[in-house]
N, C-alpha and C positions, 0 to 999 in steps of 0.2 A: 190340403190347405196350407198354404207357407207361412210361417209366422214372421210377425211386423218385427222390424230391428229394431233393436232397443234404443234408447236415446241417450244418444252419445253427449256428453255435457263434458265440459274442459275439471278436468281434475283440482278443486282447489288447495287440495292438500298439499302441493309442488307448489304453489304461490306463494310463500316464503322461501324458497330455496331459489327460486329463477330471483326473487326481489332479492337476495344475496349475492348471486351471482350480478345479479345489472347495478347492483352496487360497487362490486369490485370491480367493475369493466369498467363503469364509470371513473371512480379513484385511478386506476391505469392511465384510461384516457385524460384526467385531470392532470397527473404526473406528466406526460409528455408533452402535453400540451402549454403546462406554466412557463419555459422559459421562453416559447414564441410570443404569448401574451404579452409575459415582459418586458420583452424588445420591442414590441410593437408600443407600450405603454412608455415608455422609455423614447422613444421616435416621436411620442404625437402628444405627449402630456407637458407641457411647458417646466412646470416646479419637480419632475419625479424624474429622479436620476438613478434610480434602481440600485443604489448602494447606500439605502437607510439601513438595512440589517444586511446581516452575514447572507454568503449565496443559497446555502443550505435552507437558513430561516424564510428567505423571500420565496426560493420555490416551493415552502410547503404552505405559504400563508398562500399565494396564487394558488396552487393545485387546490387549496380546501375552497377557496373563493369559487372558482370553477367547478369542484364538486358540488358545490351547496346550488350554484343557479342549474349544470347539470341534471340532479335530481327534482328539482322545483319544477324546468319544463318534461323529464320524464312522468311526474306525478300527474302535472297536469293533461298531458296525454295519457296516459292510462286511463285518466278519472271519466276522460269524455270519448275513449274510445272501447270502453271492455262494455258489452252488452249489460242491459238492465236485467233483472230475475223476474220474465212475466207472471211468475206465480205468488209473486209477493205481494203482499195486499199494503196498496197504498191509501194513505187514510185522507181521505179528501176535507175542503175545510166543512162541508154538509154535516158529515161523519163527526168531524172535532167538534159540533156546535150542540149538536144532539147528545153526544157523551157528559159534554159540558152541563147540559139544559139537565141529562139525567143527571149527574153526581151532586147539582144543585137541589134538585126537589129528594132526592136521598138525603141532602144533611139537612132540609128543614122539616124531612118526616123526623130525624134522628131528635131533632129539638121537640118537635112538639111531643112524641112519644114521651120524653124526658121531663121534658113540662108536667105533665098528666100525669106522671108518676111522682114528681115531686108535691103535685096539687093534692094527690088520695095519699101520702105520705105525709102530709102537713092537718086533714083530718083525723088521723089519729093519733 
């Protein structure tokens, strides 16, 4: 009788190290890419003549501009493309209303118990 393969699931342990790694790719790519930006910004933006700050300062303020929307559409492709966990138990609003309805009649046993006690607490 052959035994079933085990089930192979993506290691989440390494998902911080690849988010390091696609960070600094990112910052690379943001680095080379800031002085074509610029020039293009410089070409088609009427008031922006690409010598408000020093060359150094403008291509690290565009490279982080470019990093930050970079990682915005990275994020959000990840967020909507990395598989859900079927085994996780999603709480539907049914489930939230019935928790609800319980934790309610729990705090007005909690009062009336307390009542009752304060009531045979005040007879003697």
């Amino acid at each position: 009788m052959p035994k079933q393969a085990a089930k192979k699931g993506t290691n989440k342990a390494l998902w911080p190290v690849l988010g390091l790694f696609m960070a600094a790719s990112l910052g690379v790519i943001s680095w080379f890419t800031a002085p074509t930006i610029k020039t293009l910004m410089v070409d088609n933006v009427a008031k922006f003549r690409g010598n408000e700050l020093p060359e150094d300062q403008m291509q690290a303020l565009f490279a982080g501009v470019i990093f930050i929307v970079l990682l915005g559409i990275t994020g959000l492709l990840l967020a909507v493309t990395i598989p859900r966990d079927k085994d996780a138990k999603l709480s539907s609003h049914k489930q939230m209303m019935k928790d609800r309805k319980a934790m309610i009649a729990e705090r007005e046993a909690k009062k009336r118990r307390r009542r009752m006690v304060e009531r045979e607490n005040r007879k003697y």
